[in-house]
C-alpha positions as CSV (number, residue, x, y, z in Angstrom):
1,X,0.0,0.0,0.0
2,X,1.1,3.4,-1.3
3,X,0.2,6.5,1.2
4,X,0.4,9.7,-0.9
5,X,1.5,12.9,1.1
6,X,-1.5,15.2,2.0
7,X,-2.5,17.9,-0.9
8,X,-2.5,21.4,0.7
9,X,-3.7,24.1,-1.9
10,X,-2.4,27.6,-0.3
11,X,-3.7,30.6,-2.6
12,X,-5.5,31.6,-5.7
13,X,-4.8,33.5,-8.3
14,X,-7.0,35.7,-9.6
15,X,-8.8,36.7,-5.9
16,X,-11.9,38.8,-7.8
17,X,-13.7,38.2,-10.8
18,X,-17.2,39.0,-12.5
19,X,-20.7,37.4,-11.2
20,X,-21.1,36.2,-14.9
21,X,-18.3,33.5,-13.8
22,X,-16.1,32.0,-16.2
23,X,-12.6,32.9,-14.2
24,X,-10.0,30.4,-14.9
25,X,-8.6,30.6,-11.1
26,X,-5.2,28.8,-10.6
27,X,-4.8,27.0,-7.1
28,X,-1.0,27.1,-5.7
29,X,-0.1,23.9,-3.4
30,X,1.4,20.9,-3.1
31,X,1.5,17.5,-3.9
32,X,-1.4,18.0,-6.2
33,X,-2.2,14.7,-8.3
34,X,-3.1,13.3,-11.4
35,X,-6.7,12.5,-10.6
36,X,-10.6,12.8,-12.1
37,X,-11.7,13.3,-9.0
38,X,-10.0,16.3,-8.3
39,X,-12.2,19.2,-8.4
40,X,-12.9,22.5,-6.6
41,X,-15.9,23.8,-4.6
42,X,-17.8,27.4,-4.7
43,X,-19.4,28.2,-1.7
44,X,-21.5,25.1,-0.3
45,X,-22.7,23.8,-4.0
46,X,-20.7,24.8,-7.2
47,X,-18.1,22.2,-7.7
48,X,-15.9,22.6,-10.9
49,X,-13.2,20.2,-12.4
50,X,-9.9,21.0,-12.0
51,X,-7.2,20.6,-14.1
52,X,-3.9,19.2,-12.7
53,X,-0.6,21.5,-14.5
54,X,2.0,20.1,-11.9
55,X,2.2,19.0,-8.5
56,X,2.0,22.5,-7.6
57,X,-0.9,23.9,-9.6
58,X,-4.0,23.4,-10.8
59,X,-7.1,25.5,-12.2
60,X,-10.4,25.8,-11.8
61,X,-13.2,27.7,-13.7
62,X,-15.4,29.7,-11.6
63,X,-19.2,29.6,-11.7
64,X,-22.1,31.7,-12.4
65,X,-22.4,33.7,-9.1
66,X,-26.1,35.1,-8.5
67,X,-24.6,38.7,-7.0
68,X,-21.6,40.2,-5.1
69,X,-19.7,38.8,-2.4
70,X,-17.2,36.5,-1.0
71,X,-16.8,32.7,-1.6
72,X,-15.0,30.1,0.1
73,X,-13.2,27.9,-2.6
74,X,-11.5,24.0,-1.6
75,X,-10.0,21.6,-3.4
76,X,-12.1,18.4,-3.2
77,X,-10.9,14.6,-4.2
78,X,-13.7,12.6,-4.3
79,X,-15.7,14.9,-3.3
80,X,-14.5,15.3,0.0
81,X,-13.0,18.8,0.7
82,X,-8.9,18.6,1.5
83,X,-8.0,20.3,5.0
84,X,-6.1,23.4,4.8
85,X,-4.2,25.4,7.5
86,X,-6.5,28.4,6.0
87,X,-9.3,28.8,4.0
88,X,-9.2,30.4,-0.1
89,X,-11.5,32.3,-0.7
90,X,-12.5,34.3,-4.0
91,X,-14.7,37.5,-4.4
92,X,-17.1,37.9,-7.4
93,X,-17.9,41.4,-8.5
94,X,-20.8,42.5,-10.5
95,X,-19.6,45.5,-13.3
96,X,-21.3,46.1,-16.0
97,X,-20.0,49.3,-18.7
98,X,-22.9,51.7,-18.8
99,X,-21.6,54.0,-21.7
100,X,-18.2,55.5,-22.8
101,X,-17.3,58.7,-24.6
102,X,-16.3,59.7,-27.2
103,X,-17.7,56.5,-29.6
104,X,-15.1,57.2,-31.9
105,X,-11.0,58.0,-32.3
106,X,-8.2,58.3,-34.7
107,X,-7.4,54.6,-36.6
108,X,-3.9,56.3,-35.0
109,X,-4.8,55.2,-31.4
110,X,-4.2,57.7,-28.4
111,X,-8.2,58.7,-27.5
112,X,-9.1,58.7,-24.0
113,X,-12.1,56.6,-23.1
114,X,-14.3,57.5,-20.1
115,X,-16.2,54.9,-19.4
116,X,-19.3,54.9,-16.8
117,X,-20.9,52.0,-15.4
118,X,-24.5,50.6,-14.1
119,X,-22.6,50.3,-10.9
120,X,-21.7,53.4,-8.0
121,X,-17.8,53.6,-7.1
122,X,-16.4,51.1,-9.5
123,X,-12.8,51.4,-8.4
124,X,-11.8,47.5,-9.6
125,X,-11.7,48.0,-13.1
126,X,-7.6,47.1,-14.3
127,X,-7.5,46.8,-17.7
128,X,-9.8,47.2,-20.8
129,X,-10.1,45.4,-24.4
130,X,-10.5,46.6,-27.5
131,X,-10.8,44.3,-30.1
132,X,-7.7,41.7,-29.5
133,X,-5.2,44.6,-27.6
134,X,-5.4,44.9,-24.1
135,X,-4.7,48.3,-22.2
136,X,-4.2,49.6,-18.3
137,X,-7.6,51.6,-17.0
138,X,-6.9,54.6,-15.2
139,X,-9.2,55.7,-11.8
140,X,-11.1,58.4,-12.8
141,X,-13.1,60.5,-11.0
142,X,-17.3,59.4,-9.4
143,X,-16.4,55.9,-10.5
144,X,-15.1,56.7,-13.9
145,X,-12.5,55.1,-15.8
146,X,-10.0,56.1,-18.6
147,X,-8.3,54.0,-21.4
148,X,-6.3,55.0,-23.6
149,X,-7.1,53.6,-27.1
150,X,-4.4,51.3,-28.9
151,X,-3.6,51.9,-32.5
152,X,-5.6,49.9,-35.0
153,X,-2.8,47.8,-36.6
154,X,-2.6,46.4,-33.3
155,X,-5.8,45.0,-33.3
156,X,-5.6,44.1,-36.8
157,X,-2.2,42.3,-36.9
158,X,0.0,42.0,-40.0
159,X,-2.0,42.6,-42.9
160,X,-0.7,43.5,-46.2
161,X,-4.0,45.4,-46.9
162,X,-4.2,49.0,-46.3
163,X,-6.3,49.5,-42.2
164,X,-9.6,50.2,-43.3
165,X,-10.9,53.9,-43.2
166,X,-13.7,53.1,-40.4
167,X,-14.0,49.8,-38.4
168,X,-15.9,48.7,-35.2
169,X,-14.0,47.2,-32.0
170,X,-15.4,45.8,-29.4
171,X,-15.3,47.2,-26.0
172,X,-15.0,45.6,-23.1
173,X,-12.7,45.6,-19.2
174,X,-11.8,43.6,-16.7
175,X,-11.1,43.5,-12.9
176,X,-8.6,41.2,-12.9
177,X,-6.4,41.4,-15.8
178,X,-7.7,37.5,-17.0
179,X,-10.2,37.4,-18.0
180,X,-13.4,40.4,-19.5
181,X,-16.7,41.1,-19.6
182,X,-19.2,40.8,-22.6
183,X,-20.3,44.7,-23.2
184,X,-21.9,44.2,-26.5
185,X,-20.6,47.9,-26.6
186,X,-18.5,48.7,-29.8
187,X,-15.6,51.8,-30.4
188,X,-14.8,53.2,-34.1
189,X,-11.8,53.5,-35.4
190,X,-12.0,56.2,-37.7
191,X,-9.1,57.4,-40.3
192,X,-7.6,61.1,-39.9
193,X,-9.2,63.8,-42.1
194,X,-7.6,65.2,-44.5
195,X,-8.1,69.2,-45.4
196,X,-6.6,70.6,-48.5
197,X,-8.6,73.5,-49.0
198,X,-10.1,76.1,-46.3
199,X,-12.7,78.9,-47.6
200,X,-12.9,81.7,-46.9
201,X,-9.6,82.9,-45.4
202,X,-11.1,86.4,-44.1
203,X,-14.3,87.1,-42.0
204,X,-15.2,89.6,-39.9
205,X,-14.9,89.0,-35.5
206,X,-18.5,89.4,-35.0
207,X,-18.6,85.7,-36.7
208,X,-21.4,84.3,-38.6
209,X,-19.3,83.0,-41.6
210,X,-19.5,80.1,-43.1
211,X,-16.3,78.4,-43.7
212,X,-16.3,75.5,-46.4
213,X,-13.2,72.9,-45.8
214,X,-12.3,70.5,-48.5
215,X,-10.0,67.5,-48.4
216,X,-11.1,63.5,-47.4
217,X,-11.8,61.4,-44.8
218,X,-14.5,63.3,-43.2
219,X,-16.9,61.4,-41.1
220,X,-20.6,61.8,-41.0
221,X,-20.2,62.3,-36.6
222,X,-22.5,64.4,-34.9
223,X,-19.5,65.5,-32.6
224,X,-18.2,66.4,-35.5
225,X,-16.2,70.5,-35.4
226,X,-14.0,73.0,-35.4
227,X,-11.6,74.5,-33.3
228,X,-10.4,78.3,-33.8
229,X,-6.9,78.7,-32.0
230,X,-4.6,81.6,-31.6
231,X,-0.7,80.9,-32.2
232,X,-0.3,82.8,-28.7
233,X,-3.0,80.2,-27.1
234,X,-1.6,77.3,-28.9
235,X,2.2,77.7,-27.8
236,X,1.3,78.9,-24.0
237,X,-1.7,76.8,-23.3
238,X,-3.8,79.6,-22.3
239,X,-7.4,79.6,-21.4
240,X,-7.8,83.2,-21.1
241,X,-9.1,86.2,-22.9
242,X,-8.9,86.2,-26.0
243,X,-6.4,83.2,-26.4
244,X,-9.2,81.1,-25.4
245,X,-9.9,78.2,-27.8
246,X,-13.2,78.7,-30.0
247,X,-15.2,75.7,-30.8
248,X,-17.5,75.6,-33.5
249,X,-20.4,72.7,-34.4
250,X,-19.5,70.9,-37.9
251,X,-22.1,70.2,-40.5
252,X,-21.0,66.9,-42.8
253,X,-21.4,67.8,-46.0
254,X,-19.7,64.6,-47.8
255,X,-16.3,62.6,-47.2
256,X,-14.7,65.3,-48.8
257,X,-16.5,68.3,-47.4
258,X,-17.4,70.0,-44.1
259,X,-18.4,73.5,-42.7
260,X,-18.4,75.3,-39.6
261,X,-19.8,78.7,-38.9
262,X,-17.2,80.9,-37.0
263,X,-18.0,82.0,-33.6
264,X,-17.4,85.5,-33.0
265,X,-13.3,86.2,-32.2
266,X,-11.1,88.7,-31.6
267,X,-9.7,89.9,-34.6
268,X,-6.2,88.4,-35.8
269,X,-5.1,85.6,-36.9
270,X,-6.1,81.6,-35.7
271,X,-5.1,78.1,-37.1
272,X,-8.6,75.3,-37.8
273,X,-8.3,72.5,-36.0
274,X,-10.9,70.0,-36.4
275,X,-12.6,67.2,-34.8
276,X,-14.6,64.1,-35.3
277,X,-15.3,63.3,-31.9
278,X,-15.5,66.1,-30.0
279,X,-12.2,65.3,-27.7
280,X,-9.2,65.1,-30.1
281,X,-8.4,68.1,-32.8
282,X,-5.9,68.2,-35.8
283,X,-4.7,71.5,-36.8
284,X,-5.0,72.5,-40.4
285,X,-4.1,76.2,-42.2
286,X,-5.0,79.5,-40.8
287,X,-7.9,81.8,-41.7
């Protein structure tokens, strides 16, 4: 007769993960063993397999949790739970993406994302997803978080195609840095406008002119605009007097066409910039 030496799992990895289950948690220990009747427990019910990767390791997936709260996990062979010098425990977490803003970025990468949730004081949220590229989420402020979006060739990979001048990515974040939630929520990638031509290139400071701007790559985006920016305001940063920034609604016109009506402005000279999300500007020409 062969006595094997006690199995003692010590910790988990991930601790936290959503309600909607799914987590693949790994168990640390020893003397874990080759076994079906190795498995894990959830509280006094869920029992998952586990999956033996050494005699130090194994994984578990984590069930569907109803709501919030903390679980005791053990390791169970044959269905009888193994005796620990402590008890694991693992806390699920229900976070669910309300919105984000803007909808839309540069195919270049570098938008912010500030992303709300269902949930009050979400302060869990690590990482978030877009499309296949993963990114760190930065605490915001009320329960906010930011991400920075990736450039599109890294969602898209090596392709020998030219990126595609609009494209939809899926949104969604994490708590753990494992595994992610399903939003259904979707980010465009849009490509950079291009303008050529900006008409006219006088108008009087009480405003009211329409200014036609010609080039490509302008998207139909109701946070579509303009920016009017003095050279003083753009190389100090200033937001006051009349250095202040001047935004103006865009009207689409086609993808090679837009207009904005110019505020009114101190007279002198100021550079267009113009958006397609309402957050980040590219400068073109003067007027």
């Amino acid at each position: 007769m062969h006595v094997l030496n006690p199995i003692q799992p010590f910790s988990l990895s991930p601790t936290v993960g959503l309600c909607a289950g799914s987590t693949t948690l790994t168990i640390s220990g020893t003397n874990f063993i080759a076994t079906e009747r190795l498995s894990c427990r959830f509280g006094e019910r869920f029992v998952s397999p586990a999956r033996l990767i050494n005699s130090t390791h194994i994984e578990c997936v984590t069930p569907r949790q109803q709501g919030p709260g903390l679980v005791p996990v053990e390791v169970m062979v044959d269905n009888n739970p193994v005796t620990t010098d402590s008890r694991l425990y693992f806390e699920y977490l229900d976070v669910t993406v309300a919105s984000f803003v803007p909808s839309s970025g540069s195919i270049k990468g570098g938008t912010a994302l500030t992303i709300n949730f269902i949930q009050d004081d979400v302060d869990v949220v690590t990482h978030c997803r877009l499309g296949d590229s993963i990114v760190e989420a930065l605490a915001g402020n009320g329960g906010e978080v930011t991400c920075i979006s990736p450039p599109a060739s890294q969602l898209l990979g090596n392709r020998t195609e030219p990126i595609p001048s609009s494209f939809l990515a899926p949104l969604d974040i994490s708590i753990n840095g494992v595994d992610f939630s399903t939003s259904h929520l979707h980010f465009t990638y849009l490509a950079d406008p291009v303008v050529e031509i900006i008409e006219p290139q006088v108008g009087p400071d009480t405003g009211g002119t329409e200014l036609s701007l010609y080039g490509r790559s302008f998207a139909n985006k109701i946070s579509l605009g303009c920016r009017f920016v003095t050279p003083v305001s753009r190389s100090l940063g200033s937001t006051e007097g009349p250095t202040l920034p001047v935004v103006s609604e865009g009207q689409w016109i086609s993808s090679e066409s837009m207009a904005c009506i110019t505020p009114r402005l101190f007279p002198g000279d100021y550079s267009v910039d113009v958006t397609m999300n309402g957050v980040d500007y590219m400068s073109f020409g003067h007027v």
